[in-house]
PADREN-403282 format. One line per 8 residues: number of its first residue (from 1); their letters; for each residue x negated, y negated, z negated of N, C-alpha, C, O. Coordinates in steps of 0.2 Angstrom, whole numbers, padded with zeros to 4 digits, always signed. Layout:
<sites>
NUM> a> X Y Z X Y Z X Y Z X Y Z ~ ...
</sites>
This chain:
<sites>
1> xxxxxxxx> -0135 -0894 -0171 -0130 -0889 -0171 -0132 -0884 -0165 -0134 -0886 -0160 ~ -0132 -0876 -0166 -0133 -0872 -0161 -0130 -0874 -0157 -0126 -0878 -0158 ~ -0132 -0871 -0150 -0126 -0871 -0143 -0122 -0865 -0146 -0116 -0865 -0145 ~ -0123 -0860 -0149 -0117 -0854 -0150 -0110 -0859 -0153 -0104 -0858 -0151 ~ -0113 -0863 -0157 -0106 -0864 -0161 -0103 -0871 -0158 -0097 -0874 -0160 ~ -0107 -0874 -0152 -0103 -0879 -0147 -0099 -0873 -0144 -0093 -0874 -0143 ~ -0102 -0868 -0142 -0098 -0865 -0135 -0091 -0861 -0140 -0086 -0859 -0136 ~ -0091 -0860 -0145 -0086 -0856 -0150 -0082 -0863 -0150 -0076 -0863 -0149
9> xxxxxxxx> -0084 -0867 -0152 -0078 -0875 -0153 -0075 -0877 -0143 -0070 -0879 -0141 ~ -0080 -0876 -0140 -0078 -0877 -0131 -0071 -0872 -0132 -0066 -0874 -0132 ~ -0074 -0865 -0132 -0070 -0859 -0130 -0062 -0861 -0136 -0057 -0863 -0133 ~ -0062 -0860 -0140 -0057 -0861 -0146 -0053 -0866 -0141 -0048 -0865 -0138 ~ -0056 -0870 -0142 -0052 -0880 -0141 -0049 -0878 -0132 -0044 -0881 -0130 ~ -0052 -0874 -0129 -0049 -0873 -0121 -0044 -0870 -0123 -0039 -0872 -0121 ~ -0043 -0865 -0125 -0040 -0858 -0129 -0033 -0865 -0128 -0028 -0865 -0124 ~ -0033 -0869 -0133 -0028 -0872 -0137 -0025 -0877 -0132 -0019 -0879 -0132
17> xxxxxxxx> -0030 -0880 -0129 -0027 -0884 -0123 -0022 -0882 -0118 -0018 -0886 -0116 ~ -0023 -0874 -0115 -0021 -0870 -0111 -0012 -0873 -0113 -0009 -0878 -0110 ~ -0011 -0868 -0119 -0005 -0870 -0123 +0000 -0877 -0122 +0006 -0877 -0122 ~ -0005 -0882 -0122 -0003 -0888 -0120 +0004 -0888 -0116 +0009 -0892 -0117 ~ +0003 -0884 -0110 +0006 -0883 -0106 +0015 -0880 -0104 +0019 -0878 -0100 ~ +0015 -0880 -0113 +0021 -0875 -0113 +0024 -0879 -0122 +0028 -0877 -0127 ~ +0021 -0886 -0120 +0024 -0891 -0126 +0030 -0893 -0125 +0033 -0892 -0119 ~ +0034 -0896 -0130 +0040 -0899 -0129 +0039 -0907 -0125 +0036 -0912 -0125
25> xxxxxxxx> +0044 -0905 -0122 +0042 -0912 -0118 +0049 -0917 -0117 +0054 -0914 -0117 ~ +0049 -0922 -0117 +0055 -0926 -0115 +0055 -0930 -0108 +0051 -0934 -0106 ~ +0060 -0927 -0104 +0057 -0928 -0097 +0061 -0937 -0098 +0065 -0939 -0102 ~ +0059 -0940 -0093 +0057 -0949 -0092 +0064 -0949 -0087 +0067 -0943 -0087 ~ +0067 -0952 -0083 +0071 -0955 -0079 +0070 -0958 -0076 +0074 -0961 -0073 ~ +0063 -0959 -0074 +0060 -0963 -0071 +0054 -0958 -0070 +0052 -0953 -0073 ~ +0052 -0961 -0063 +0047 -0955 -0060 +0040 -0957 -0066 +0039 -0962 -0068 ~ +0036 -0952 -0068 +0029 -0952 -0073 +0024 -0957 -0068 +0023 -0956 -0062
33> xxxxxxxx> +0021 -0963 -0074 +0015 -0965 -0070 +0010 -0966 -0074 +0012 -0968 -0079 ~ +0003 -0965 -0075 -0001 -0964 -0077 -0002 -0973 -0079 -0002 -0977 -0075 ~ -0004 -0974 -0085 -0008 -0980 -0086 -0015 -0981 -0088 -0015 -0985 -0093 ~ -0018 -0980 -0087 -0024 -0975 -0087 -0030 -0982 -0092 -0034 -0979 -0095 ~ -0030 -0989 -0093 -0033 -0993 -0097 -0029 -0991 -0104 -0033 -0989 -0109 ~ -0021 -0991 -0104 -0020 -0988 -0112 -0022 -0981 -0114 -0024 -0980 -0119 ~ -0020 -0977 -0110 -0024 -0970 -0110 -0032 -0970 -0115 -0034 -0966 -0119 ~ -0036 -0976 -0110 -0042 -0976 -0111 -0043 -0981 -0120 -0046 -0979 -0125
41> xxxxxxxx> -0038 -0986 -0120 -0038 -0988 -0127 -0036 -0985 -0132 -0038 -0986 -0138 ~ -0032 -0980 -0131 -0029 -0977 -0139 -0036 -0970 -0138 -0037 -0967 -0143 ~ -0040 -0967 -0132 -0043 -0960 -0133 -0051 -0964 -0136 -0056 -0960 -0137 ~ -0050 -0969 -0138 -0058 -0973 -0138 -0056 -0975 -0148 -0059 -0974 -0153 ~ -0051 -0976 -0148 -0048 -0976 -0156 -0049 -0969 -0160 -0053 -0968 -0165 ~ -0046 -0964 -0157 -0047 -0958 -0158 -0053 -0955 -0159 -0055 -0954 -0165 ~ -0058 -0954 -0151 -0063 -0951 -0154 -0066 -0957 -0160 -0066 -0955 -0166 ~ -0068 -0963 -0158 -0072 -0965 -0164 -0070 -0964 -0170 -0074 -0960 -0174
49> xxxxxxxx> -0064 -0966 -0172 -0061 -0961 -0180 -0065 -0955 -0181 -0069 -0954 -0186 ~ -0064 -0951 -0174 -0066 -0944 -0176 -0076 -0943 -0179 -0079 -0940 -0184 ~ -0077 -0948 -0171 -0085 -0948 -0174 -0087 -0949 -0180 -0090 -0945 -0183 ~ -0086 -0956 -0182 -0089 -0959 -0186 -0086 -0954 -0194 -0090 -0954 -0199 ~ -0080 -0951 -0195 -0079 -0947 -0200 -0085 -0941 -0200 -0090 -0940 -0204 ~ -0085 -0939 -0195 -0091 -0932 -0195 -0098 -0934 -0198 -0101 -0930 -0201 ~ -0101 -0942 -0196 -0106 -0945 -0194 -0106 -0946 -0203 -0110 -0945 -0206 ~ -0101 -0949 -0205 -0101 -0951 -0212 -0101 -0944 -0218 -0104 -0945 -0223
57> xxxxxxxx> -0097 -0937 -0215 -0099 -0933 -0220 -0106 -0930 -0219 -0108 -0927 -0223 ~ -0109 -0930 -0213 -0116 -0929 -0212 -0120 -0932 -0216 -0123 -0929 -0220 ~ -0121 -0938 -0217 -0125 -0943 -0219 -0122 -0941 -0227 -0126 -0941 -0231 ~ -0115 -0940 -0228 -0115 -0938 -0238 -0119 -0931 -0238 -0123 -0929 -0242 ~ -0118 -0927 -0233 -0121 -0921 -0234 -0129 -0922 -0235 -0132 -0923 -0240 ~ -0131 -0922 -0230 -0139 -0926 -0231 -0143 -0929 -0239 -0149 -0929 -0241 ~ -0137 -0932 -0241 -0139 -0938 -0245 -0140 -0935 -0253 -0144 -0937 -0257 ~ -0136 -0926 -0252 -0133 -0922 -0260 -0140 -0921 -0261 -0142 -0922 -0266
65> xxxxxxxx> -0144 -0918 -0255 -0151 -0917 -0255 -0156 -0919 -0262 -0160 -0915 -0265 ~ -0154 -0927 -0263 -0157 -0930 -0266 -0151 -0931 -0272 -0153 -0933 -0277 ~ -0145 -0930 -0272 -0143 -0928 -0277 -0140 -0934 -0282 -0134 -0936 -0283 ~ -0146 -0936 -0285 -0144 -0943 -0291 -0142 -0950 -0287 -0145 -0953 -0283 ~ -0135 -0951 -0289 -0133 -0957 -0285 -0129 -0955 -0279 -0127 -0959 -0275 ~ -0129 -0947 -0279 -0128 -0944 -0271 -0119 -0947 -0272 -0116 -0948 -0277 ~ -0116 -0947 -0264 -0108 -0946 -0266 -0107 -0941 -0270 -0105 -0941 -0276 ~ -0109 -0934 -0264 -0107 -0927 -0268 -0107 -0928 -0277 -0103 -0924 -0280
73> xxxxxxxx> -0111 -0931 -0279 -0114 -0931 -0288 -0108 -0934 -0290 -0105 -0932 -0296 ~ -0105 -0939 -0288 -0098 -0944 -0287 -0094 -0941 -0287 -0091 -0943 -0291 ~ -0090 -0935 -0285 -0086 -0933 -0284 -0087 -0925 -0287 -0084 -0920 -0284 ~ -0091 -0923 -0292 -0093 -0919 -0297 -0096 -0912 -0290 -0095 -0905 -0291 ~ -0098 -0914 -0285 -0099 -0909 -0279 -0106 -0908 -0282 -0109 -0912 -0285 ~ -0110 -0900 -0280 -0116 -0899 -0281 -0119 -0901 -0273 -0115 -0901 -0268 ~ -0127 -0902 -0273 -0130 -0902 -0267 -0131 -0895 -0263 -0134 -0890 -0264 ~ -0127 -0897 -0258 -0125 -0891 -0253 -0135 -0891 -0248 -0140 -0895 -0247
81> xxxxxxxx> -0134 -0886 -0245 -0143 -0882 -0244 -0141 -0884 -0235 -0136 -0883 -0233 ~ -0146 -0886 -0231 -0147 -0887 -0226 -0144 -0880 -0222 -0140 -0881 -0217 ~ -0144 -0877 -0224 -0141 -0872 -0219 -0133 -0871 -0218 -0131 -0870 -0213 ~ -0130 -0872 -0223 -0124 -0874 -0225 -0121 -0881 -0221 -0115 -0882 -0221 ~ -0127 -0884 -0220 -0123 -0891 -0219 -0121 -0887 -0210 -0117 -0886 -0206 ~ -0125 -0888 -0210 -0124 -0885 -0203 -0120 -0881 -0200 -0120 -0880 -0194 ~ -0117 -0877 -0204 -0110 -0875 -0204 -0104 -0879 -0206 -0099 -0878 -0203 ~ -0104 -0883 -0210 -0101 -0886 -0215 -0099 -0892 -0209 -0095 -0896 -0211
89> xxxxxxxx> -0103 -0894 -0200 -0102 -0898 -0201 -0099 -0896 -0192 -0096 -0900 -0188 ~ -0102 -0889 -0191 -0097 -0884 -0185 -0089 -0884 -0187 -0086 -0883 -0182 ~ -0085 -0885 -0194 -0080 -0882 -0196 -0079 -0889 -0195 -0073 -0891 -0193 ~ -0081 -0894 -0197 -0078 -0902 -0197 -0076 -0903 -0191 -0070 -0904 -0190 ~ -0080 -0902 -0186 -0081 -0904 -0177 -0076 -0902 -0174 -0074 -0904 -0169 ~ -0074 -0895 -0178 -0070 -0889 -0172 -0062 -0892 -0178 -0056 -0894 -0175 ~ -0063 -0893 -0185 -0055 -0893 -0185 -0053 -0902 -0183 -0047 -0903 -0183 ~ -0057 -0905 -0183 -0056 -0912 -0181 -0054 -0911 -0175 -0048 -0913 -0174
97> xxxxxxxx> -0056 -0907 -0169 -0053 -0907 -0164 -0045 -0905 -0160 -0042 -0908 -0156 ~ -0044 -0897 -0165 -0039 -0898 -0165 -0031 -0902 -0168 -0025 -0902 -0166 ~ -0034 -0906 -0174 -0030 -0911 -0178 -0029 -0918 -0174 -0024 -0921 -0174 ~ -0034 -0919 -0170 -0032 -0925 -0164 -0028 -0925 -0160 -0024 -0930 -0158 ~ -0028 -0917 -0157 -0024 -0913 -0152 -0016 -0918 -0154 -0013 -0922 -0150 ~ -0014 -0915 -0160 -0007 -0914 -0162 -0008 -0925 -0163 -0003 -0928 -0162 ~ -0012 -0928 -0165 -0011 -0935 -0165 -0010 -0938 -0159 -0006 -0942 -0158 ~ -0014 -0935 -0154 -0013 -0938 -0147 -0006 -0937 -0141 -0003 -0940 -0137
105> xxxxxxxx> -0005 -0931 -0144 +0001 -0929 -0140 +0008 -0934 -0142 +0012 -0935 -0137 ~ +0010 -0936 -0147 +0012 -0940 -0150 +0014 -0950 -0147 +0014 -0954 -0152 ~ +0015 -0951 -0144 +0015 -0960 -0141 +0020 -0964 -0144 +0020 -0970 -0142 ~ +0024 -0961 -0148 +0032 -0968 -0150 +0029 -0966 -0158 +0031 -0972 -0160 ~ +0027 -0963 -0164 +0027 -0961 -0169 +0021 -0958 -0169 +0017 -0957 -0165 ~ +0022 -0956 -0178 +0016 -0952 -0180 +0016 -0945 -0177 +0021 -0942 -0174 ~ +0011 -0941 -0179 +0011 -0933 -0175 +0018 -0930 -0177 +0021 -0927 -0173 ~ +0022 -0932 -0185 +0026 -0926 -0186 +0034 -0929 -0183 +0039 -0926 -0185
113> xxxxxxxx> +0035 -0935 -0177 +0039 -0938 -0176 +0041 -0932 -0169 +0047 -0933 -0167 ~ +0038 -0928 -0166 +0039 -0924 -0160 +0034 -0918 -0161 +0028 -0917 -0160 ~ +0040 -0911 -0164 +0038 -0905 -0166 +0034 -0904 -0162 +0034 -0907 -0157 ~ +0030 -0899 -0163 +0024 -0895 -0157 +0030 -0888 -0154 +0035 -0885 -0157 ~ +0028 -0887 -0149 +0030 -0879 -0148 +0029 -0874 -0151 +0023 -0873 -0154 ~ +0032 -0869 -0152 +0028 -0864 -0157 +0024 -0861 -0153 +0020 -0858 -0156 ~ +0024 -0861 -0148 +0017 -0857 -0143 +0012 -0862 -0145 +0007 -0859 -0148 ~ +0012 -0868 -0144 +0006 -0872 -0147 +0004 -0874 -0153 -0002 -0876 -0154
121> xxxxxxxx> +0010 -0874 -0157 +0008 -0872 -0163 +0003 -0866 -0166 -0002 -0868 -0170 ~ +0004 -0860 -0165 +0003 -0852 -0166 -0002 -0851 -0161 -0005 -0846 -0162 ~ -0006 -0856 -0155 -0012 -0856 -0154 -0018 -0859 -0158 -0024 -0858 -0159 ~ -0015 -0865 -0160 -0019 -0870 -0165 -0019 -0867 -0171 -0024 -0867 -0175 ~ -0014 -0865 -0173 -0016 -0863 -0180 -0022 -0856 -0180 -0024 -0854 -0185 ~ -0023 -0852 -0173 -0025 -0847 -0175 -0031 -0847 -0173 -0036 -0843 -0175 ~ -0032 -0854 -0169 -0040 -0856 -0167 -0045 -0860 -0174 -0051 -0860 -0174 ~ -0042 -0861 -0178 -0040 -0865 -0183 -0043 -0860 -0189 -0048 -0861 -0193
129> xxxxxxxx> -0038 -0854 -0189 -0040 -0849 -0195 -0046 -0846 -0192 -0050 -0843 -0196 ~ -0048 -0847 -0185 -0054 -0840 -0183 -0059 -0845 -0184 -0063 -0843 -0189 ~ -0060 -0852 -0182 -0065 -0857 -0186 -0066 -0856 -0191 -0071 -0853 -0191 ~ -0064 -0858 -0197 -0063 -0856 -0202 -0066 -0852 -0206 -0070 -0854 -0210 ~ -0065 -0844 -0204 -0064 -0838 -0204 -0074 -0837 -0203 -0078 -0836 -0208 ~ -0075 -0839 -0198 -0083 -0840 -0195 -0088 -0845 -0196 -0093 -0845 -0193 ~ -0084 -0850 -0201 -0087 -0855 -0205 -0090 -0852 -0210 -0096 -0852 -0211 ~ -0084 -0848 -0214 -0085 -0846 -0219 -0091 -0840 -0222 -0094 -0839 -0227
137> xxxxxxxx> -0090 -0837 -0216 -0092 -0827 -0215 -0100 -0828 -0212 -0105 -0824 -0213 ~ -0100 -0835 -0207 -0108 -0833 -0202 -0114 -0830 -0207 -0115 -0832 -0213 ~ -0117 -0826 -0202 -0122 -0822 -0206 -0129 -0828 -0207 -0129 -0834 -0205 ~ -0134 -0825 -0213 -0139 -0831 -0213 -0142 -0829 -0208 -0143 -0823 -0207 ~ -0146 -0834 -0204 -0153 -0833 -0199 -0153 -0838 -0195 -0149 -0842 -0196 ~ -0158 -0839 -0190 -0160 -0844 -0188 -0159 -0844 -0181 -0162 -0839 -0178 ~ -0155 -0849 -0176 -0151 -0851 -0172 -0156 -0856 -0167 -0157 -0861 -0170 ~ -0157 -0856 -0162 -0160 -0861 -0159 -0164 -0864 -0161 -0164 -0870 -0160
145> xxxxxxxx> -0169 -0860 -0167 -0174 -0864 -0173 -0170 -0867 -0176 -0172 -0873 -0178 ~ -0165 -0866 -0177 -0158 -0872 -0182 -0157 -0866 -0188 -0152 -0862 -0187 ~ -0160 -0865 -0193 -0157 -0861 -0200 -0150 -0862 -0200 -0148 -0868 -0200 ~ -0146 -0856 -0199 -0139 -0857 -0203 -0137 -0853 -0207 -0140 -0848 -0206 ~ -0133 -0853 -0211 -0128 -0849 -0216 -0120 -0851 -0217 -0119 -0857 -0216 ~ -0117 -0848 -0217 -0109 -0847 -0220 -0109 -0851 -0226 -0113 -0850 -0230 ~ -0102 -0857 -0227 -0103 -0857 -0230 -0100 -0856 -0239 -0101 -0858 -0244 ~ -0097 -0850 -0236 -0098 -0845 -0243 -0103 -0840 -0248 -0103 -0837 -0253
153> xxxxxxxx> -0109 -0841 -0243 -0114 -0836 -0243 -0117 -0839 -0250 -0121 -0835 -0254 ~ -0116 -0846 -0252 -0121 -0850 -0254 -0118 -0847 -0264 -0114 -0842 -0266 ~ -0122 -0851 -0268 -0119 -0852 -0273 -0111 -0854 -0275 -0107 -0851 -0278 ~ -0110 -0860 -0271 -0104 -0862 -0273 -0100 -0861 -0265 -0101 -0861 -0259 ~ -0095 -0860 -0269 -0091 -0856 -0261 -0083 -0860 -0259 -0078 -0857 -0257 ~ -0084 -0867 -0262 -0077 -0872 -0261 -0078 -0876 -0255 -0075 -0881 -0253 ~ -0083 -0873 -0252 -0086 -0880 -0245 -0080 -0879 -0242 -0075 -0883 -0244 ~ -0078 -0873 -0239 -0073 -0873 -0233 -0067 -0877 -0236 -0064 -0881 -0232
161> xxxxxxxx> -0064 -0877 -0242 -0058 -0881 -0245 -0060 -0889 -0245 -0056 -0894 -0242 ~ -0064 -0890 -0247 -0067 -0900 -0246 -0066 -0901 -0238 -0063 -0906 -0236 ~ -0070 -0895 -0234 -0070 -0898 -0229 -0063 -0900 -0226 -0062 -0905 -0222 ~ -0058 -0895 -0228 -0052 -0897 -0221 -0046 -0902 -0226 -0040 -0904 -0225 ~ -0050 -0902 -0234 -0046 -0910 -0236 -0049 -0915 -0235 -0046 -0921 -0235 ~ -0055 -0915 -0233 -0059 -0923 -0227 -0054 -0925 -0222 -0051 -0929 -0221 ~ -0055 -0916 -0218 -0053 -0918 -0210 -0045 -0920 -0212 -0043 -0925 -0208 ~ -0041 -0918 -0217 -0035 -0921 -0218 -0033 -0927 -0219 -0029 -0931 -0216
169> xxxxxxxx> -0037 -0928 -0223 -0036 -0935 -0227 -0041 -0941 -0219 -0040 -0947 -0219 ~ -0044 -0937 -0213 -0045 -0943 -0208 -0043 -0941 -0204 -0044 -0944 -0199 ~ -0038 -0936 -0202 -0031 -0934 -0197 -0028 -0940 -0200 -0026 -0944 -0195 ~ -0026 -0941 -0205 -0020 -0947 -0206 -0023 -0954 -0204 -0021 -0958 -0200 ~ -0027 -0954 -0209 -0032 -0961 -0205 -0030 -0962 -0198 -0027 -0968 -0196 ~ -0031 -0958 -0195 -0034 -0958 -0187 -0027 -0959 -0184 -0026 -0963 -0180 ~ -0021 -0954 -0187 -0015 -0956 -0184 -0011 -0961 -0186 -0006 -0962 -0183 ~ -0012 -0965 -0191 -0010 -0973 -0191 -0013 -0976 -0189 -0010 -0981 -0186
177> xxxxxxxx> -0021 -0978 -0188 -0022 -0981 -0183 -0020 -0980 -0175 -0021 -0985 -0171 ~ -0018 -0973 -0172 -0015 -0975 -0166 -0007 -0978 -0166 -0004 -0981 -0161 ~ -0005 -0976 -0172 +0002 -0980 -0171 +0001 -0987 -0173 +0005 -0991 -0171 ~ -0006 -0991 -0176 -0004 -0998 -0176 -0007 -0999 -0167 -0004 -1003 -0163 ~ -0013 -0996 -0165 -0013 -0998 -0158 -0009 -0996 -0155 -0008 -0998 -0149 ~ -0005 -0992 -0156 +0001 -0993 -0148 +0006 -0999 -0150 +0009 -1001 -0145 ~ +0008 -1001 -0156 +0012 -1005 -0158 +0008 -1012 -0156 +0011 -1015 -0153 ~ +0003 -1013 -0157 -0002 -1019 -0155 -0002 -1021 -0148 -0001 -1027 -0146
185> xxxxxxxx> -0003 -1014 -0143 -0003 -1013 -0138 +0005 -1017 -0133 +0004 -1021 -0129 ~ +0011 -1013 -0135 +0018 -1014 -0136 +0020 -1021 -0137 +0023 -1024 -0133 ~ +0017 -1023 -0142 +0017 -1032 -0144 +0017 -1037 -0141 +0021 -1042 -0141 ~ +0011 -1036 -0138 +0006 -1040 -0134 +0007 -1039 -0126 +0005 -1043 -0123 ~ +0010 -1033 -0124 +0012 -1030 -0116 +0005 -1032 -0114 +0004 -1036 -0110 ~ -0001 -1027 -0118 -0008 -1028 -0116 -0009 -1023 -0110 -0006 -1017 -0111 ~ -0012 -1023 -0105 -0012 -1017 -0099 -0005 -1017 -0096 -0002 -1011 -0094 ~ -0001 -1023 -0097 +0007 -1020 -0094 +0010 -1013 -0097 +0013 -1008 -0094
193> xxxxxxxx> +0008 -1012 -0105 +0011 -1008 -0106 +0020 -1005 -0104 +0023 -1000 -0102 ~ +0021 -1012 -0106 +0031 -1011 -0106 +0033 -1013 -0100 +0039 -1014 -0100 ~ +0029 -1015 -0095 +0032 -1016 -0088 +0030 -1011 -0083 +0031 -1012 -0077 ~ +0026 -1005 -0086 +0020 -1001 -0079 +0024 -0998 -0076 +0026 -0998 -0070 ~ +0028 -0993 -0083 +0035 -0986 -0079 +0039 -0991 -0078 +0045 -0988 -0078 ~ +0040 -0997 -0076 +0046 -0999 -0073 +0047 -0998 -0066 +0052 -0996 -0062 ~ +0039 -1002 -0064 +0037 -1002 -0058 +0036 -0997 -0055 +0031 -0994 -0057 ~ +0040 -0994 -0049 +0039 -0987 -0046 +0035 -0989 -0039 +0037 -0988 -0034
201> xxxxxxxx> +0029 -0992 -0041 +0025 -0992 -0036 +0018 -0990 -0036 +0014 -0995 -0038 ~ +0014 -0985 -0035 +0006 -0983 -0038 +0004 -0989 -0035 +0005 -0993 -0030 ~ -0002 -0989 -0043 -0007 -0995 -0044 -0004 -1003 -0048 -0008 -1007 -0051 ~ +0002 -1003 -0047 +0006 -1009 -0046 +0009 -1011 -0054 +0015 -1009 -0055 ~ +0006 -1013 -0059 +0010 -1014 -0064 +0014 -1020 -0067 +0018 -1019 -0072 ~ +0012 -1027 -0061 +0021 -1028 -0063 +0024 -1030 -0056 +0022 -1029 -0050 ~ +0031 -1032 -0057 +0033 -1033 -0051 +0031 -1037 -0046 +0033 -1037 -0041 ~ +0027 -1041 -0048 +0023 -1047 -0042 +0018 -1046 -0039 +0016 -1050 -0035
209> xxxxxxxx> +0017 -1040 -0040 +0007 -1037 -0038 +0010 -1034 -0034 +0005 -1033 -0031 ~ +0017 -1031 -0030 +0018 -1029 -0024 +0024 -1032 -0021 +0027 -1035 -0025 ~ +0028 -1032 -0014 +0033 -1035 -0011 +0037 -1030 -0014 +0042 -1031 -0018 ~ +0034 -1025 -0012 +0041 -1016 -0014 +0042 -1013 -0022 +0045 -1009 -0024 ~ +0037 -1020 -0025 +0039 -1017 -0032 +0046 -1016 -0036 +0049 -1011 -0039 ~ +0048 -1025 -0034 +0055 -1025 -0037 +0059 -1020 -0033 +0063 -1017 -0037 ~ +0059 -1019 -0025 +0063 -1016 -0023 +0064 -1009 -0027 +0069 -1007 -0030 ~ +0056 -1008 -0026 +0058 -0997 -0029 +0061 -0999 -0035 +0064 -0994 -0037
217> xxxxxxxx> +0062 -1006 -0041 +0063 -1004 -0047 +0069 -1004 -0046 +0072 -1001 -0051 ~ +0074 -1007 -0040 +0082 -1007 -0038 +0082 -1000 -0039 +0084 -0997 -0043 ~ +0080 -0998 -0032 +0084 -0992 -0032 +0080 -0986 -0037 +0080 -0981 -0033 ~ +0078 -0985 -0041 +0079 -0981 -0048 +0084 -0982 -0050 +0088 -0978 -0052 ~ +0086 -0989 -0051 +0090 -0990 -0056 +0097 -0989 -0053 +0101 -0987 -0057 ~ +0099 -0990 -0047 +0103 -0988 -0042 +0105 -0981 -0044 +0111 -0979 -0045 ~ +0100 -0976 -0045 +0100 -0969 -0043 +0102 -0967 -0050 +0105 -0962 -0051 ~ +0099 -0971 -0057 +0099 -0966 -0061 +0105 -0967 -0063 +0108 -0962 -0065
225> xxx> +0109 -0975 -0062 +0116 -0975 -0063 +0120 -0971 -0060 +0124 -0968 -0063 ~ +0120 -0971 -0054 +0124 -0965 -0049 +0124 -0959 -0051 +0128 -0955 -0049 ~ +0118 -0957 -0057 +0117 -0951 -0056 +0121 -0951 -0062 +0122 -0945 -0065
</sites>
């Protein structure tokens, strides 16, 4: 892939994260502590879904080439042209990213269980349309020695519609699997999940691993009752 259309997917995707900042939040009762081992289990679930989807429609894309036997021939798809894919695989990358966005932020439920903000909303959706938009439209020529084309340019002009019923169809994938891992996670009190925010002590996730642990969790619970 060019560096243009990484720094266009960098730029969009920062765009959108900015937003972040101005999501709906549920504030805690308890001071925030980072768990940073579950953090790293459910962001490792994620990306691979996300990879291994891109890596899979690369390899069907590659494959139409040859056509007889191709998936694309399976699924009545014509053989998309090298330049195309290469677009075809900039609009995968960039809407895969921000479809994670809305899975990740998410921790008790699937994405639609905690509305987005409409500022984060209405930045995603329009980084989303300009992806898209420049998926579809890029001029043909050659890119870092990389031929690329739009992929409406071509003969058949439904690539951009297939693409973003993949990335749909492995947004859902991707967000049941984080809900069977946090429910796994939950289950098994793997990384002290259900005891970390108890414990208001940094570092410290259960109450044994410090003298002050038990203490600080009295008085929370002192305060939040008084409060």
């Amino acid at each position: 892939m060019p560096v243009l259309m990484l720094i266009l997917i960098t730029v969009l995707n920062d765009g959108t994260l900015i937003s972040v900042a101005y999501d709906h939040v549920i504030p805690s009762h308890q001071p925030e502590k980072w768990n940073l081992k579950v953090l790293w289990v459910v962001s490792i679930v994620l990306a691979a879904i996300a990879c291994l989807s891109s890596l899979l429609l690369l390899w069907a894309a590659l494959q139409s080439r040859q056509y007889q036997g191709s998936v694309f021939q399976g699924f009545g798809l014509p053989p998309i042209p090298y330049p195309e894919i290469i677009t075809m695989i900039y609009l995968k990358v960039s809407i895969s990213d921000f479809l994670t966005l809305f899975s990740a932020r998410t921790h008790n439920g699937f994405f639609w269980s905690d509305r987005p903000s409409p500022l984060l909303a209405g930045a995603a959706c329009l980084s989303l349309a300009i992806s898209t938009i420049v998926a579809c439209f890029w001029g043909e020529g050659v890119i870092d020695g990389i031929e690329v084309r739009g992929l409406v340019k071509g003969s058949y002009t439904m690539w951009p519609l297939w693409v973003w019923i993949y990335c749909v169809i492995w947004w859902l994938i991707q967000d049941t699997c984080k809900v069977i891992t946090y429910k796994l996670l939950r289950k098994y009190n793997v990384f002290h999940i259900n005891t970390t925010q108890m414990v208001n002590v940094r570092g410290a996730a259960t109450f044994n691993e410090n003298p002050l642990a038990r203490q600080s969790a009295g008085a929370v619970e002192v305060r939040v009752r008084g409060f």
